[in-house]
C-alpha positions as CSV (number, residue, x, y, z in Angstrom):
1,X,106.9,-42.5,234.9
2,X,107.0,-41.7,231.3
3,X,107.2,-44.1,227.9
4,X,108.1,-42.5,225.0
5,X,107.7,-43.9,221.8
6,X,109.5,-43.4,218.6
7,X,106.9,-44.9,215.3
8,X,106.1,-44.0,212.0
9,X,102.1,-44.6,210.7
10,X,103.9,-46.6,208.0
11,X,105.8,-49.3,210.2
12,X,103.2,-52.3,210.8
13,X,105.7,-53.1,213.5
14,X,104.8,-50.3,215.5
15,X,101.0,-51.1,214.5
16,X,101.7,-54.3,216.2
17,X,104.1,-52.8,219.0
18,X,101.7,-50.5,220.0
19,X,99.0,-54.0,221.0
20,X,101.4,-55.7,222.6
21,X,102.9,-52.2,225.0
22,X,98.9,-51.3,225.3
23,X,98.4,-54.9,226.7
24,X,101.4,-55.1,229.4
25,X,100.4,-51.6,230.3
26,X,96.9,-52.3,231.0
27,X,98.0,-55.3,233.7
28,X,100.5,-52.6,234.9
29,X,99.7,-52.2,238.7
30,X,100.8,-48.3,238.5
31,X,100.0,-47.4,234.7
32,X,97.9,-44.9,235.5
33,X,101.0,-43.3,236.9
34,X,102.7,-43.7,233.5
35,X,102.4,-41.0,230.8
36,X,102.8,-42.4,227.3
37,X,103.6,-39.6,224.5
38,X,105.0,-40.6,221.0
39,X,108.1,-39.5,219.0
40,X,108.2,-38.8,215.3
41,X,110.1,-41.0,213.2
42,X,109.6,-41.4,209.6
43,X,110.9,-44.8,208.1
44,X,111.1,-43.3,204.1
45,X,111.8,-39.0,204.9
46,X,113.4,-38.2,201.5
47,X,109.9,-39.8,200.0
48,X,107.7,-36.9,198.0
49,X,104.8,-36.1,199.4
50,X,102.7,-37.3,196.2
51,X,104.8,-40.0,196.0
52,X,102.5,-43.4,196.5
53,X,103.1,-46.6,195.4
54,X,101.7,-50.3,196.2
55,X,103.7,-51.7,199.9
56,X,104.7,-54.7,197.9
57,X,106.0,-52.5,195.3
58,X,108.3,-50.6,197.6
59,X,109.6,-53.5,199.7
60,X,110.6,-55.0,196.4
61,X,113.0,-51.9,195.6
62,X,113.5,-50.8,198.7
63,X,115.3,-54.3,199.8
64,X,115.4,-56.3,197.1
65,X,113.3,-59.1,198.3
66,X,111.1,-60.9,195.0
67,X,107.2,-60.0,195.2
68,X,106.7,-63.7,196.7
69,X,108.8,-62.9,199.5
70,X,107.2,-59.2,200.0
71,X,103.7,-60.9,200.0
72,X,104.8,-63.5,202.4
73,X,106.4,-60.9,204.8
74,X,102.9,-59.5,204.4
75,X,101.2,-62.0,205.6
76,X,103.0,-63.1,207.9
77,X,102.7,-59.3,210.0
78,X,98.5,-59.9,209.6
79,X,99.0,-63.3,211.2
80,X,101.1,-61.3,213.7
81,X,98.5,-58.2,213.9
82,X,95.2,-60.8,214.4
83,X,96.8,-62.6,217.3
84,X,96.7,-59.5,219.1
85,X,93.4,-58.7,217.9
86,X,93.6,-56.3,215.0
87,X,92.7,-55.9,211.4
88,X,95.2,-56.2,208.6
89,X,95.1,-55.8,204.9
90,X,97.3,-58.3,203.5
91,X,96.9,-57.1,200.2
92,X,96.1,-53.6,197.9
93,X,97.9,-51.7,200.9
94,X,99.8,-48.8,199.5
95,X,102.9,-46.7,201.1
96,X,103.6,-43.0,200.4
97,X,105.1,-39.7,203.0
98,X,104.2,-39.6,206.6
99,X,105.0,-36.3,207.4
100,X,102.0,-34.4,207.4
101,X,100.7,-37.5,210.1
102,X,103.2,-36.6,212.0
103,X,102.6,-32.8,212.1
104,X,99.1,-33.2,212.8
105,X,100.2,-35.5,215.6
106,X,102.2,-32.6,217.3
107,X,98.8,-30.4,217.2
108,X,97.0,-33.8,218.8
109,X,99.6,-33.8,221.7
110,X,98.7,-30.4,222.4
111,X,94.8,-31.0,222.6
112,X,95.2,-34.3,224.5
113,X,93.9,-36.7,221.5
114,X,97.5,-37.7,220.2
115,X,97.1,-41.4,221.5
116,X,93.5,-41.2,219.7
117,X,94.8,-40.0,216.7
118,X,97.4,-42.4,216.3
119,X,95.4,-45.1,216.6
120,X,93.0,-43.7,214.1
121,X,95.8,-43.1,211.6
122,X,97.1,-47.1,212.2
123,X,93.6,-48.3,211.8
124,X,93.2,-46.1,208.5
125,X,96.9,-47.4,207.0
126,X,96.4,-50.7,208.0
127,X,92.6,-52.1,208.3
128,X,91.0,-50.0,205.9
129,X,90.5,-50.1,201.8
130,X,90.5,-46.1,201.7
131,X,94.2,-45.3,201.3
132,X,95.6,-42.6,203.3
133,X,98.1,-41.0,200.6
134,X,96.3,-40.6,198.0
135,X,93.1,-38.9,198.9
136,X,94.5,-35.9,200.0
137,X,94.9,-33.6,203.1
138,X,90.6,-33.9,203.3
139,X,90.9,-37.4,204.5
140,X,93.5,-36.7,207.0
141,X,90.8,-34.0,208.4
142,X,88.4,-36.2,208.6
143,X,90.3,-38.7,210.7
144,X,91.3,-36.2,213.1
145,X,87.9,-35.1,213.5
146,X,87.2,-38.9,213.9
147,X,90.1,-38.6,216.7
148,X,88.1,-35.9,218.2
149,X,90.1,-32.8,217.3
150,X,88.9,-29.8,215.6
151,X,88.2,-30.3,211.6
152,X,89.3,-26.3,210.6
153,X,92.1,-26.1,213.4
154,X,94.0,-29.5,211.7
155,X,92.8,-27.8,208.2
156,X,95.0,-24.9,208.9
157,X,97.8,-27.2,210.4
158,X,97.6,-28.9,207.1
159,X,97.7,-26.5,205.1
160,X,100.9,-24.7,207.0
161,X,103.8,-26.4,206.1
162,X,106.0,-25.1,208.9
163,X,103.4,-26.1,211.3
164,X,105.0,-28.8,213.9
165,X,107.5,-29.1,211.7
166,X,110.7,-28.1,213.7
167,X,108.7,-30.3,216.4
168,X,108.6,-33.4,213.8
169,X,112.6,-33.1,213.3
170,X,113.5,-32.3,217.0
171,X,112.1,-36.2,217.8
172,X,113.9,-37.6,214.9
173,X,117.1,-35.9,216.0
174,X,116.6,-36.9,219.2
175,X,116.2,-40.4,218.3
176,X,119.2,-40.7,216.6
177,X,121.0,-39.2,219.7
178,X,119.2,-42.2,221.9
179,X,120.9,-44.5,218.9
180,X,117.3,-45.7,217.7
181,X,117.9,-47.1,214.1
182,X,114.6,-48.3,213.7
183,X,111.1,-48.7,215.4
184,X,109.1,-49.0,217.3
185,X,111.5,-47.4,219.5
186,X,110.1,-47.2,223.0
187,X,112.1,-45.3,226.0
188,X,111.1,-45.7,229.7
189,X,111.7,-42.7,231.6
190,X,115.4,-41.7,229.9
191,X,116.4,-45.3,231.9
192,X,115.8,-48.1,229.3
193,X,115.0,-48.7,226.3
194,X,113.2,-51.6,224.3
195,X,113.3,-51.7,220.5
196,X,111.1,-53.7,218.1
197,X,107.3,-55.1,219.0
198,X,108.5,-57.3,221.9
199,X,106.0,-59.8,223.2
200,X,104.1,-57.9,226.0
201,X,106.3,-59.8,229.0
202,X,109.1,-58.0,227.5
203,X,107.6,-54.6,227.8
204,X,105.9,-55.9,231.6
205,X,109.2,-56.9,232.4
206,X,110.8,-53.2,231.5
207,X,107.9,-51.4,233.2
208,X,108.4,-53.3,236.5
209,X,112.1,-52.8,236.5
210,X,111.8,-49.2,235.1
211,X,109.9,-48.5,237.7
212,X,111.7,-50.4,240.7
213,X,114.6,-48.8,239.7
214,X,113.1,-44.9,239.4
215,X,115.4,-43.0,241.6
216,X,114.2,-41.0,244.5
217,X,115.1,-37.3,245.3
218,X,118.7,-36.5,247.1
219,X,118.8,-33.4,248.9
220,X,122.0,-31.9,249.5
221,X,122.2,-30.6,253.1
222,X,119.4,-31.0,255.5
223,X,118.9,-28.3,256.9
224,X,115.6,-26.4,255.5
225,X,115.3,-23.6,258.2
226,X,115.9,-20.8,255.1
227,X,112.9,-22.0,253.5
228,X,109.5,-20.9,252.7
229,X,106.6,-22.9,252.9
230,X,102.5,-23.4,253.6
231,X,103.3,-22.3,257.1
232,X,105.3,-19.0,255.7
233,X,109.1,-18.2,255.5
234,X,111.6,-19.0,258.2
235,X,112.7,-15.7,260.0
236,X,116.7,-15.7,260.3
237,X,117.7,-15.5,263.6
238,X,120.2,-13.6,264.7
239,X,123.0,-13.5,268.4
């Protein structure tokens, strides 16, 4: 079975999404039958790419909430993030493009580290003082190297712009054909979908019935006698 999931490095929903999926997965009787490969999906695409600015800043404009309310959405998502066990910065956070993240995570998929990589990026955006926007394409380098791919290889991505790109906006197309408006957006094999960081029954609950409900092959006509197979090829018979 496969559980794709739509996220943006920026969304600390998906930060905390990601826990909670991880943690129903884990008690999954068949998850290591369950690939899990993530979408692209950027929350702020028409932001320049040396465009930074503080989080509370940007919530402030971006929805017209008062700094007190911005802080206090703040901390309520680290009193969200700790109670499933990970590190939040409630405060100095900034926000800026996610594009490039997402490239590199195309090149990760294809070198088996994208779920590493992601969870390095999260970790850097969301735990650490460092800021991930402003120091450049050096420290996203050195985070994939970190995530255990090649430090030149995701140089050069880098420094391609058309690298993964068509890749980037094929998943974000295709997540507005699925109708996801938001994320974490997570689909379980083309059959159901779950949006928003659902407590982990919620995501137990869609793996069990996801998989229940997986459908098994039809075959149209029986009868396989013009058919090849470890044995060798059925010879037609004849009067």
């Amino acid at each position: 079975m496969r559980v794709e999931i739509w996220s943006d490095i920026a969304c600390p929903w998906c930060y905390v999404g990601k826990a909670r999926f991880e943690k129903a997965l884990a008690a999954f009787p068949h998850r290591d039958e369950v690939e899990v490969v993530h979408r692209s999906f950027e929350l702020d695409p028409g932001r320049a790419k040396g465009d930074v600015q503080p989080v509370i800043t940007m919530l402030t404009r971006k929805y017209g909430m008062s700094e007190a309310q911005a802080q206090a959405g703040e901390d309520n998502l680290g009193a969200q993030a700790a109670a499933e066990g990970l590190d939040y910065r409630t405060r100095g956070r900034d926000h800026g493009n996610t594009f490039d993240m997402h490239r590199l995570l195309h090149f990760a998929k294809e070198h088996g580290r994208q779920d590493a990589l992601i969870q390095v990026l999260y970790r850097a955006n969301f735990a650490e003082e460092r800021s991930l926007f402003t120091e450049g394409d050096e420290r996203l380098v050195e985070l994939a190297a970190e995530a255990g791919l090649d430090a030149g290889a995701a140089r050069a991505v880098l420094a391609d712009p058309d690298a993964y790109a068509d890749e980037v906006r094929a998943d974000e197309r295709e997540a507005a054909q699925l109708g996801a408006t938001g994320v974490p957006f997570f689909v379980l094999d083309r059959t159901y979908g779950v949006s928003g960081a659902q407590p982990a029954e919620v995501f137990t609950q869609a793996l069990t019935q996801a998989w229940g409900e997986r459908s098994p092959l039809r075959l149209v006509g029986q009868d396989d006698s013009d058919a090849c197979g470890p044995d060798g090829c059925a010879v037609p018979r004849h009067g």
